[in-house]
FIKOL-594953 format. One record per residue (C-alpha): x, y, z; residue in one letter. Coordinates in steps of 0.2 Angstrom, whole numbers, plus 5000, padded with zeros to 4 digits. Example, Ala and Ser with C-alpha at 12.3 -4.5 7.8 and 13.67 -1.06 7.14 Angstrom:
2
     x     y     z  residu
  5062  4978  5039       A
  5068  4995  5036       S
END
This chain:
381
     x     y     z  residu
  5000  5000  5000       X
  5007  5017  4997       X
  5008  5030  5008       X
  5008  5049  5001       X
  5015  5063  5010       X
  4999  5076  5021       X
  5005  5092  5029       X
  5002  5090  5049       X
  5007  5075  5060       X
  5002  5061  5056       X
  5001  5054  5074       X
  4987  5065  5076       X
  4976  5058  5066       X
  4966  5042  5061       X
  4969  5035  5043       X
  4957  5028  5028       X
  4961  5017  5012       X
  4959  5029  4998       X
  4957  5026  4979       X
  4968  5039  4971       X
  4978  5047  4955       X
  4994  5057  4959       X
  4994  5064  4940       X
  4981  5062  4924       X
  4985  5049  4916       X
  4981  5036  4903       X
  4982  5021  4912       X
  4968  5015  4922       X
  4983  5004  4934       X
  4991  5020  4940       X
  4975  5021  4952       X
  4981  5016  4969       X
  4977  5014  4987       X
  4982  5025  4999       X
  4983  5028  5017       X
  4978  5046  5021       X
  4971  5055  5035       X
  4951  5052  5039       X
  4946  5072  5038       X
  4935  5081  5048       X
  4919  5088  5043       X
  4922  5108  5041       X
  4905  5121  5044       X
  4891  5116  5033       X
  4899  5097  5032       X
  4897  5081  5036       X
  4910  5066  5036       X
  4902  5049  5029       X
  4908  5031  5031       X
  4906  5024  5016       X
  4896  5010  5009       X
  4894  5009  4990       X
  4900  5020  4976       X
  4897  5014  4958       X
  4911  5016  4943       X
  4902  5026  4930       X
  4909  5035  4914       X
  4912  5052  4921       X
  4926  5047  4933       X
  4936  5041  4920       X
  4938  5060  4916       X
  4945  5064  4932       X
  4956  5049  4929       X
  4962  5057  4910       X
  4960  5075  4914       X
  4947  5076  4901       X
  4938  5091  4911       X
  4953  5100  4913       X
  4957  5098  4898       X
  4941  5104  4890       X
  4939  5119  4901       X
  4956  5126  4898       X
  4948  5131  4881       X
  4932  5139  4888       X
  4935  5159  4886       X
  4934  5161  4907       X
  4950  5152  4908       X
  4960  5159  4894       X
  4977  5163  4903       X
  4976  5149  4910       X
  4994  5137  4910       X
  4997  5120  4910       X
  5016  5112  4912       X
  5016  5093  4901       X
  5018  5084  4916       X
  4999  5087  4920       X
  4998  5098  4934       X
  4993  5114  4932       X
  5002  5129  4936       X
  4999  5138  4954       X
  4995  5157  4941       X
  4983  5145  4931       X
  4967  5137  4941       X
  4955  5132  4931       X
  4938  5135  4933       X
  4920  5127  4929       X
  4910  5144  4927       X
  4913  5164  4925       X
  4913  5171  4942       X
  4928  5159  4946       X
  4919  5152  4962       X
  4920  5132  4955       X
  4938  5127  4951       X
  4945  5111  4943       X
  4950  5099  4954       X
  4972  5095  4950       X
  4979  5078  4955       X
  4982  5074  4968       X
  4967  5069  4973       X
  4953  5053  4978       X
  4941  5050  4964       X
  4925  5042  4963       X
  4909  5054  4960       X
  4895  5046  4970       X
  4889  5035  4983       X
  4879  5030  4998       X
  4885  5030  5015       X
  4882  5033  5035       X
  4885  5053  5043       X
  4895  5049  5057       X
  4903  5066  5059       X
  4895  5084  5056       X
  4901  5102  5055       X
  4892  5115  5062       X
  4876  5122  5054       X
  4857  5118  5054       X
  4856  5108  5038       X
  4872  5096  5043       X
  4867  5093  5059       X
  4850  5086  5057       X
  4859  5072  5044       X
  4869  5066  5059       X
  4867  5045  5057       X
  4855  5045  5045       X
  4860  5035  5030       X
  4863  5048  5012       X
  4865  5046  4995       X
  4880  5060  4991       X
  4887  5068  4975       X
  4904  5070  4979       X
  4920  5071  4966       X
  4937  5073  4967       X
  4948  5080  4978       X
  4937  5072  4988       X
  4928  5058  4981       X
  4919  5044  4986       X
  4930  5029  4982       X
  4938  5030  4998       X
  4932  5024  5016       X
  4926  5041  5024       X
  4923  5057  5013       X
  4917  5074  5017       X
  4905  5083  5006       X
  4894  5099  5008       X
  4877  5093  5017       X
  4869  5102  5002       X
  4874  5090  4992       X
  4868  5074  5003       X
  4851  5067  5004       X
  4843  5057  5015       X
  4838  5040  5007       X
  4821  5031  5013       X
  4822  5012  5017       X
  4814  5009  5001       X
  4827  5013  4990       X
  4839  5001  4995       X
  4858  5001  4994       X
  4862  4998  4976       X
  4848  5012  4971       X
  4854  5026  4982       X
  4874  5023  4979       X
  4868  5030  4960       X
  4855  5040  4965       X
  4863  5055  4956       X
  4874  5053  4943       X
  4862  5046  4931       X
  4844  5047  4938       X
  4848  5066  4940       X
  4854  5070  4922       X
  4840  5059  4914       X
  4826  5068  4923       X
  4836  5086  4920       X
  4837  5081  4901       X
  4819  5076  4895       X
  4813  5086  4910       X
  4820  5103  4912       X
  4830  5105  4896       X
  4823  5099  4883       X
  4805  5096  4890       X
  4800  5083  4878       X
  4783  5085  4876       X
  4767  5072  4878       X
  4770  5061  4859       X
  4785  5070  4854       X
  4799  5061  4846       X
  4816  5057  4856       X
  4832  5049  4853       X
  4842  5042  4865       X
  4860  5038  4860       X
  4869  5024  4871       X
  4852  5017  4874       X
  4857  5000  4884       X
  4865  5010  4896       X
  4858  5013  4912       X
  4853  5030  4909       X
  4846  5026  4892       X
  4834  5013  4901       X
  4829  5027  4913       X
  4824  5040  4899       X
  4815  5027  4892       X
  4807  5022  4908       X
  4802  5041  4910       X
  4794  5041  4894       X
  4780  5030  4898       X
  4776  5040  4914       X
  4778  5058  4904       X
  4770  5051  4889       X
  4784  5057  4875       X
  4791  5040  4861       X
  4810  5037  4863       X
  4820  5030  4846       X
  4835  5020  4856       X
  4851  5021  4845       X
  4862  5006  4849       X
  4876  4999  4843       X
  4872  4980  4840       X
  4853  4969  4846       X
  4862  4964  4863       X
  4851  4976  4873       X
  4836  4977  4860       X
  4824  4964  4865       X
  4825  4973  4885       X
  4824  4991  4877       X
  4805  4986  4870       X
  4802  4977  4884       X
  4803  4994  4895       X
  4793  5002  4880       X
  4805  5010  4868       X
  4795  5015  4853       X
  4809  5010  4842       X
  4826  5004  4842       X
  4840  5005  4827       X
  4856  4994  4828       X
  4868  5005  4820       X
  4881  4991  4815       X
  4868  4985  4800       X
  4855  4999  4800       X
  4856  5018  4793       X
  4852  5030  4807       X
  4845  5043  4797       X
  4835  5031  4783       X
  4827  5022  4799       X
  4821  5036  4808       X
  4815  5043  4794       X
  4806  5028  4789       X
  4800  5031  4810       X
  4795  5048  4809       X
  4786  5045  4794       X
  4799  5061  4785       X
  4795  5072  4801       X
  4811  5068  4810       X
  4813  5072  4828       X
  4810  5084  4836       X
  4824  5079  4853       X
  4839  5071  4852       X
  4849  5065  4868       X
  4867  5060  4864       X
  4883  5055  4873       X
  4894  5046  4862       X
  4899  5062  4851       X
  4909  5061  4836       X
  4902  5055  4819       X
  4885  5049  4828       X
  4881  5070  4836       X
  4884  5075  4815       X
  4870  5060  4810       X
  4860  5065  4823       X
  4859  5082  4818       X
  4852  5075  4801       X
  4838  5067  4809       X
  4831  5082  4817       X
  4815  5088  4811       X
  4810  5108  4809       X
  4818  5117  4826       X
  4825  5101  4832       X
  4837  5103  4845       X
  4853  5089  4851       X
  4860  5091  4870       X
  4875  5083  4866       X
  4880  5076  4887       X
  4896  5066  4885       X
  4909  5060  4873       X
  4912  5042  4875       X
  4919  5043  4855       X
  4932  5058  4857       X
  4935  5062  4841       X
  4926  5079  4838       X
  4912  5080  4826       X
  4913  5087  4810       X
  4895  5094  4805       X
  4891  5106  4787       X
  4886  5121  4794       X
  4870  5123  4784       X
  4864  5105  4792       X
  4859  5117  4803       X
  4856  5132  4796       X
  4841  5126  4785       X
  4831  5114  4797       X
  4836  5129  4811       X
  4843  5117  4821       X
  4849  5120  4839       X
  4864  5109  4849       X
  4868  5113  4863       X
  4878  5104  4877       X
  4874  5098  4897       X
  4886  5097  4912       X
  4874  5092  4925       X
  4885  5098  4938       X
  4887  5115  4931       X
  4866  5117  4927       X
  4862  5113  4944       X
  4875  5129  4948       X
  4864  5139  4939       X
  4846  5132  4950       X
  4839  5140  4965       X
  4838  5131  4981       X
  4818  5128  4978       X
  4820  5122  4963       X
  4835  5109  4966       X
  4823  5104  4980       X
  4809  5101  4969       X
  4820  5091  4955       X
  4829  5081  4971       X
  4809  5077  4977       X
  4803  5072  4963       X
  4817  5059  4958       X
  4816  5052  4976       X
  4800  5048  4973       X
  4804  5041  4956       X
  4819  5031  4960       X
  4805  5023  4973       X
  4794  5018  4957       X
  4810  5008  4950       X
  4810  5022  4935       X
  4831  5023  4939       X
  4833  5003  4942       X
  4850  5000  4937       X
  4857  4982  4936       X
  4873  4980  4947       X
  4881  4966  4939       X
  4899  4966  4948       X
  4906  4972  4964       X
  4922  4973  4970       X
  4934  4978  4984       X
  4941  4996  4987       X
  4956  4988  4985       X
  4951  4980  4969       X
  4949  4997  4964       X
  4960  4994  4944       X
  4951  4978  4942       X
  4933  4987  4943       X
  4938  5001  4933       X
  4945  4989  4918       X
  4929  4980  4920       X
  4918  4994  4918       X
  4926  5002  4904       X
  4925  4986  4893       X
  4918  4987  4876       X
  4897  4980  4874       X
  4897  4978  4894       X
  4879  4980  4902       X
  4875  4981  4920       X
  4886  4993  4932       X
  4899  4990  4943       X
  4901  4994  4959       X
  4914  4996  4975       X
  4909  4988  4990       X
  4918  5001  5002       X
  4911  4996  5019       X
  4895  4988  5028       X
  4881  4994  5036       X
END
């Protein structure tokens, strides 16, 4: 096990197995365990001993630097250096939004960006102290993320999870239950019989959105890549589903649309898929493009959008829910509670591991076709 180096004495304190990266990298086995400090819950937070924490796409980005590396080109943080070992320079923070309030985590760091666990610690404030031992489903995220036995997160940012969501449900109660709902919901708000398409449908949150379309009345056209989630996807009620290995995307869903196209489009794969995707919109069709799992950029004619006046635009859940008030982040948490109760977020967990399996779940997750998630079994209740 390594040990890394903590300002401070570290006879002072009690220590936790933490999954972490001392630099982006490329290879998944540079994660490691180490023994760190547990930390203490500052004003506003609370400590929690960790039970669960899935492995989903988006922490491979604070594995890669694929955040940093992206927001090093938005125009807030032009000036902004990096040296090519990875690590950004101490005159070049990088931020997630304008008013430089939201920086970019740097290595190094723990990863892992959601969870369930028990509050066993509390800072001081109204709001942390009434989650004292009550059992939370947290969005947390590097530098302090959840892959490690005890984190500390703003109590904003952890919710109380009834016994009727169990374990498995609550450890990815935001991640993809959030964005689904925020997407079909709140940004796009897919209207009753309107058309959708869902890229990466036999994904767990392309089973959700279509889940949610039988309770909000709106059609889903799943795009996958081969019929190993197809029969399932029409089971939950998907309207359509087009295997793109043998099947044209834009000759089926205009065949689908009856030459309307449609009107939504969800996508996170990116690349060549985002530019057919924009040829299969109808009049004022609008793409939110919410994840590149191909990252090779896509290359679109810009009068493909010009004539059916076509709107894409992209989501970072994290960076929307910024931009909410209180009430309504209240609301959207409410509402998926009681949704995530009706089974609408159901998500298969199909492996577990250790925390110190930590590379060997990772590897697993990231393979080619894989259904199912996988998950880290951290501690027990």
């Amino acid at each position: 096990m390594l040990t890394e180096d903590f300002v401070g004495p570290p006879q002072t304190y009690m220590h936790m197995k933490s999954a972490r990266i001392t630099a982006f990298t490329q290879n998944i086995s540079d994660i490691h365990i180490a023994d760190v400090p547990i930390m203490e819950p500052a004003a506003g937070q609370v400590r929690v001993r960790m039970l669960l924490s899935p492995v989903n796409p988006s922490d491979l980005n604070f594995v890669h630097g694929t955040y940093s590396e992206a927001l090093q080109r938005i125009i807030w943080n032009q000036g902004a250096t990096q040296e090519t070992t990875g690590s950004v320079e101490e005159d070049g923070t990088i931020f997630y939004d304008p008013a430089h309030k939201t920086t970019c985590p740097q290595p190094p760091y723990s990863l892992g960006g959601e969870g369930v666990g028990i509050v066993d610690a509390v800072g001081s404030g109204f709001l942390a102290k009434r989650l004292q031992g009550k059992r939370v489903a947290i969005a947390g995220g590097p530098p302090n993320g959840t892959w490690q036995e005890y984190t500390v997160v703003d109590a904003k940012k952890a919710v109380v999870m009834p016994d009727a969501i169990p374990d498995e449900q609550a450890a990815m109660f935001f991640v993809n239950p959030l964005a689904a709902f925020v997407i079909t919901r709140e940004v796009l708000r897919v209207p009753r019989g309107g058309w959708l398409i869902v890229t990466a449908a036999g994904s767990a949150l392309g089973k959700s959105v279509v889940r949610l379309s039988k309770v909000y009345g709106f059609k889903t056209i799943c795009v996958v890549r081969s019929d190993s989630n197809t029969e399932e996807l029409r089971q939950l009620g998907a309207d359509a589903v087009i295997e793109t290995n043998h099947q044209d995307l834009v000759a089926e869903v205009f065949k689908i649309t009856e030459g309307k196209g449609a009107g939504f489009a969800m996508d996170c794969v990116g690349g060549d898929l985002s530019a057919q995707l924009v040829c299969c919109l109808g009049l004022n069709g609008r793409l939110v493009l919410y994840g590149t799992l191909d990252s090779s950029p896509m290359k679109l004619p810009i009068r493909d959008l010009m004539m059916p006046v076509a709107h894409i635009e992209g989501f970072l859940l994290p960076n929307w829910m910024l931009q909410q008030s209180p009430l309504k982040l209240l609301s959207i948490i409410r509402q998926v509670k009681r949704l995530t109760i009706q089974g609408i977020f159901a998500a298969e967990v199909t492996q577990r591991y250790s925390l110190d399996q930590v590379v060997e779940a990772v590897t697993a997750a990231v393979q080619p076709g894989r259904t199912g998630k996988v998950m880290l079994q951290i501690g027990e209740q």
